[in-house]
N, C-alpha and C positions, 0 to 999 in steps of 0.2 A: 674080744672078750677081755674082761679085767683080770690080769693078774691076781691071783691069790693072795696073803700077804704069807710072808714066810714064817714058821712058825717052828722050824729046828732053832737046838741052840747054837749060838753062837759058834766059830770055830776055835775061840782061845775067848779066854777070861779076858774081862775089862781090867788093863792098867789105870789106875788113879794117876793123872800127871801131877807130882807136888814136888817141892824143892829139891827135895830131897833125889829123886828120880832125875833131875833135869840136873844138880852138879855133877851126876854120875854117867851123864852123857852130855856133855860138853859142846858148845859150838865151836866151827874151828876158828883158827887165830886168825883176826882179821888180817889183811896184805898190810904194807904200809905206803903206799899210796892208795888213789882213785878207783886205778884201772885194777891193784889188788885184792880191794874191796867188794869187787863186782861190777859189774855193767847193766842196769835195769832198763828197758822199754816198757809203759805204760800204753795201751793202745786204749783210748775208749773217749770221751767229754765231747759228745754230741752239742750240739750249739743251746740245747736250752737245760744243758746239765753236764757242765765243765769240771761241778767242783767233788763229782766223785770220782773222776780221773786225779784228782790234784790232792784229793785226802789219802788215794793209795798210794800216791808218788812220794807224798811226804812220809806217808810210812815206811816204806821202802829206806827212805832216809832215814829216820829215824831209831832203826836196828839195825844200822851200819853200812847199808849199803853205798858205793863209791861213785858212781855217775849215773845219771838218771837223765832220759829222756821222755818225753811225755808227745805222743802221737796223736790228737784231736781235732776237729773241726777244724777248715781255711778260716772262718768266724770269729770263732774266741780263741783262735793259738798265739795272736800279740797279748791279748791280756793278759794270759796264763803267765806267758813267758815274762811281764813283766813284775807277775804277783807272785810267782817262784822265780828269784833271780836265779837260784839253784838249778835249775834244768835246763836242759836243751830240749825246744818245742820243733816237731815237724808239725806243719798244719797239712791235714788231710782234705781230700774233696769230696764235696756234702752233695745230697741228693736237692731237690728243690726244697724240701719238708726240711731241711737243716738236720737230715739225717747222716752220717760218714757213711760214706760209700764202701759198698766191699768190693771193689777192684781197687781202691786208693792205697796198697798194704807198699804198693810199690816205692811211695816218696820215702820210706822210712824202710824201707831194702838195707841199706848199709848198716844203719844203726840194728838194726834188726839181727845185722849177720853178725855183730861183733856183739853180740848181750848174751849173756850168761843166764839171764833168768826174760821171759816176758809174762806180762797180765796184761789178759783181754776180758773188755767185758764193763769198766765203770763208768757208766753216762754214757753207754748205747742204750739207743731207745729205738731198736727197728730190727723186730727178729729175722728178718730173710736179708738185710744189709750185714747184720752181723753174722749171718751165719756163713755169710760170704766170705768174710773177713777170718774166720776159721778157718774155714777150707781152704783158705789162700797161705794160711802161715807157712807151710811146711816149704815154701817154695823160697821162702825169706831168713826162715834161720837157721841155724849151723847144728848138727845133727847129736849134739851134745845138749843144749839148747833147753831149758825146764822151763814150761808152760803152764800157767796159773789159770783158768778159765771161771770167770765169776758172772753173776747177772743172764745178761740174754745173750753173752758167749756162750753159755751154758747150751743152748737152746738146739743147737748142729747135732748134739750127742743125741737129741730126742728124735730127730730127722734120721741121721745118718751116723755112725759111730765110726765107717771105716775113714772117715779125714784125721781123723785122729789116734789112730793106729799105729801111725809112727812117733808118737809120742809115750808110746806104753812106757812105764818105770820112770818117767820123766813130766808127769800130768799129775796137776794136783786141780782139783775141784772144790770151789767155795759157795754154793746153794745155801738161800734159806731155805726155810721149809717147805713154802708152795715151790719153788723148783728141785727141792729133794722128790716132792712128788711128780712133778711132771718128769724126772727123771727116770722112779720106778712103772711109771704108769697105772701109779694108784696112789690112795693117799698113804701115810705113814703112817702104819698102825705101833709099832713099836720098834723105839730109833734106835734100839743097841742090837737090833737082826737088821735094819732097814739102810740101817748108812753104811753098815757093813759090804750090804748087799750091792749098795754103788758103787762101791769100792770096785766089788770085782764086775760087776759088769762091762762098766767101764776100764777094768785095769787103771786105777789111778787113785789115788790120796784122796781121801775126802774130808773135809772140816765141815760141820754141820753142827750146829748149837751144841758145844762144847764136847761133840763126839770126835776124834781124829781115827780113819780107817783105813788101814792099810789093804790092798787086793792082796795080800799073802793072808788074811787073817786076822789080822794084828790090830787092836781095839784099844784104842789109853780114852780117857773122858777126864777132863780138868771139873775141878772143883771150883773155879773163882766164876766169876761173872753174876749178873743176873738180870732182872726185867730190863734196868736204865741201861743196858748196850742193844735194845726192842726201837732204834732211831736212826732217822735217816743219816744215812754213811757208815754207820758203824761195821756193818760188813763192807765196804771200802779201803777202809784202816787192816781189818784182818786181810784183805787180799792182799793189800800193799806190804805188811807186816813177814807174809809166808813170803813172798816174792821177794822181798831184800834180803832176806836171811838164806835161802835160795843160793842168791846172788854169792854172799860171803861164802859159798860152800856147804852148806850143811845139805843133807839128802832130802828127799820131799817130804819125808817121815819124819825129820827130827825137826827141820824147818814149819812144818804144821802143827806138830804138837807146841811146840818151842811158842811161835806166833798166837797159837789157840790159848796157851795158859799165858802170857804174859797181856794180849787185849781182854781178856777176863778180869786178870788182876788191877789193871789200867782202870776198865770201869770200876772195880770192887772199891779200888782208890778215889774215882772221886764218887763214889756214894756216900762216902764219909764226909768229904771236902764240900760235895757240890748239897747231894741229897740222893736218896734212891733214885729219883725219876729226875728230871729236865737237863742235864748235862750234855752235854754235844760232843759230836765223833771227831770235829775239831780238837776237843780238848785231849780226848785220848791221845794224841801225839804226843805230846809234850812226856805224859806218865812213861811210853812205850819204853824209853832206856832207863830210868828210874828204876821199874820192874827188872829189865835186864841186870844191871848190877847189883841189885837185893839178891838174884842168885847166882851170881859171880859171872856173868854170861862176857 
């Protein structure tokens, strides 16, 4: 039977995320090295879709985070590695279909156990491969460990919710809106009860078209963005974006709002620059820190 869609209010009023709110909760100070700054693993760049792994890694870098590894295909993990000289590539083993395997979590065990933040989930293209590879985290990283889950990572939580159990307080989820819906097992009828309601289902963070929602309640919605971040990678960039900031320290709460308002503002920048519409998720990197010190971050 279909879920009903929820139809109480809210349990606390929507915060507006604006400047103002975001100097009065501060990111913390970056380290002064690498290993200060955080340690990032990127898991995901299936062989015929590399470069949404490689758009959240650089985001990742580009809100500060300090070493970054990127876990993708045996296939394309030379080319990565040498189109990011910036990363450290483990290549993973791919199914025949040049899908990543989900027992392969193993070759990237180490880097795994020493990252402060992972994201799984950009350029999988195999929901029961991926969901393997969720179910396998828990075995790989350190019990402190913040877990980003975006794409057809997402997909284990529709299956099975207890693999990820031991992530409660430490799980942030980044869905568009067809898998906000496959998540409530209905569609989304109204997103300020609906992302809410992921939120605690799941016990976890949720960023969802410029809603951020805490499982305690807790509801901010940014103001910036609009149609032109509707492009392929753009939610890449925002995984990569929560996931470094993560890294730096911030909680998954202020790392999501933090990420949500500054790729909103990113695109709002170059809607002016580029045009509402045809700008690319590439280019939002470049804006990511730009944004960051317009509010002193």
């Amino acid at each position: 039977m279909t879920p009903e869609p929820n139809t109480s209010p809210p349990d606390a009023s929507i915060v507006p995320i604006t400047p103002a709110l975001l100097r009065t909760w501060p990111l913390p100070e970056p380290g002064d090295g690498k290993y200060g700054r955080g340690q990032v693993v990127v898991v995901g760049g299936a062989r015929r879709s590399p470069g949404a792994a490689m758009l959240a890694s650089l985001a990742a870098l580009r809100v500060g985070a300090g070493r970054l590894t990127i876990a993708l295909g045996d296939s394309v993990a030379d080319h990565v590695a040498v189109a990011i000289p910036e990363c450290g590539v483990v290549g993973l083993r791919e199914t025949a279909e040049g899908h990543i395997a989900g027992d392969s979590l193993d070759r990237a065990s180490d880097d795994m156990a020493g990252a402060d933040a992972v994201l799984v989930g950009p350029g999988l293209d195999d929901a029961d491969e991926a969901a393997d590879l969720v179910s396998d985290l828990a075995n790989h990283v350190s019990a402190d460990t913040v877990l980003v889950l975006d794409a057809y990572a997402l997909g284990v939580l529709e299956r099975d919710d207890v693999s990820v159990q031991a992530f409660a307080s430490r799980l942030v989820l980044t869905p568009n809106s067809s898998e906000a819906e496959r998540l409530l097992g209905r569609e989304v009828v109204d997103p300020d009860h609906d992302i809410p309601e992921i939120a605690r289902r799941f016990e976890a963070v949720v960023s969802c078209g410029g809603l951020v929602a805490s499982p305690d309640g807790r509801v901010w919605r940014s103001g910036t963005g609009s149609s032109g971040l509707g492009t392929s990678g753009s939610g890449d960039v925002l995984g990569g974006a929560i996931l470094g900031l993560c890294a730096r320290g911030a909680s998954v709460e202020q790392a999501a709002v933090w990420a949500t308002q500054a790729h909103g503002a990113a695109g709002d920048r170059l809607a002016v620059q580029v045009g509402p519409l045809g700008y690319l998720a590439s280019e939002l990197l470049a804006e990511l820190p730009r944004v960051l010190v317009e509010v002193g971050a």
